[in-house]
Structures are given as structure tokens and as C-alpha cells.
Residue, then its C-alpha position, 0 to 999 in steps of 0.5 A: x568761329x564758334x558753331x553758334x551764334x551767340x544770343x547777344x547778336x542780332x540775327x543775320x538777315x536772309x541774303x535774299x532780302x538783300x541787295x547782292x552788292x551788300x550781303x557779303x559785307x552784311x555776313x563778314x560784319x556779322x561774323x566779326x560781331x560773333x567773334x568779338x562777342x566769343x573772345x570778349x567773353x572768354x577773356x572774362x569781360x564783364x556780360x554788360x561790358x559786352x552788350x554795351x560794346x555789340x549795341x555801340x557796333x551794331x548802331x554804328x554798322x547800322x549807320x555805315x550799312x544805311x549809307x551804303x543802301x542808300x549809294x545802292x539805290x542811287x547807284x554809286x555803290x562805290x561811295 
């Protein structure tokens, strides 16, 4: 894992802002994220070729951490 993060990847959120039951996953997702950022790079893959590939995850991830809020709120954190 590198020392920082790189600029292509959206900030992480202050685990205060989120609800306890998500900030460990929003962090371990956001980690993932910087790595494949890290390794893509390094294996040479074209600078668009990343953005396109951290904007398709990121709005992916964005769907998956809506819908788990969302069980949050409804309490079935489960879901």
C-alpha cells in the first residue's frame, strides 16, 4: 500500500460522518481502490484506462454502499 493516495481516487470520508456499521467497509473498499489505482499504473495501463476503471467502481461501489445505508436506516444491516 503506498504512503498516499493517489489523486484519481476520491477522498475517504471522516469515519465520524459515518455510521459505525459502514466505516470499516467504506475504508477496506477505499484501500482497494488506492491499490488497484497503484498496480494498474505501474503495470503501465494507459492513464484514461485507469480513470475509466476507478470511475466504473467507484459508481458501482457507490450503488452497493446506497443500498447498504439504506438497510441502515431501516435496521437490517444484514441485507
Amino acid at each position: 500500500m503506498p504512503d498516499t493516495m493517489p489523486s484519481i481516487v476520491p477522498p475517504l470520508p471522516d469515519e465520524a460522518e459515518l455510521p459505525p456499521e459502514l466505516a470499516a467497509s467504506v475504508k477496506r473498499h477505499h484501500q482497494h481502490l488506492a491499490a488497484l489505482v497503484t498496480s494498474l499504473r505501474a503495470a503501465g495501463v494507459d492513464e484514461d484506462v485507469v480513470t475509466a476503471s476507478v470511475t466504473q467502481l467507484v459508481e458501482s461501489y457507490g450503488r452497493e454502499l446506497t443500498a447498504a445505508m439504506q438497510a441502515v436506516v431501516r435496521g437490517t444491516p444484514d441485507v
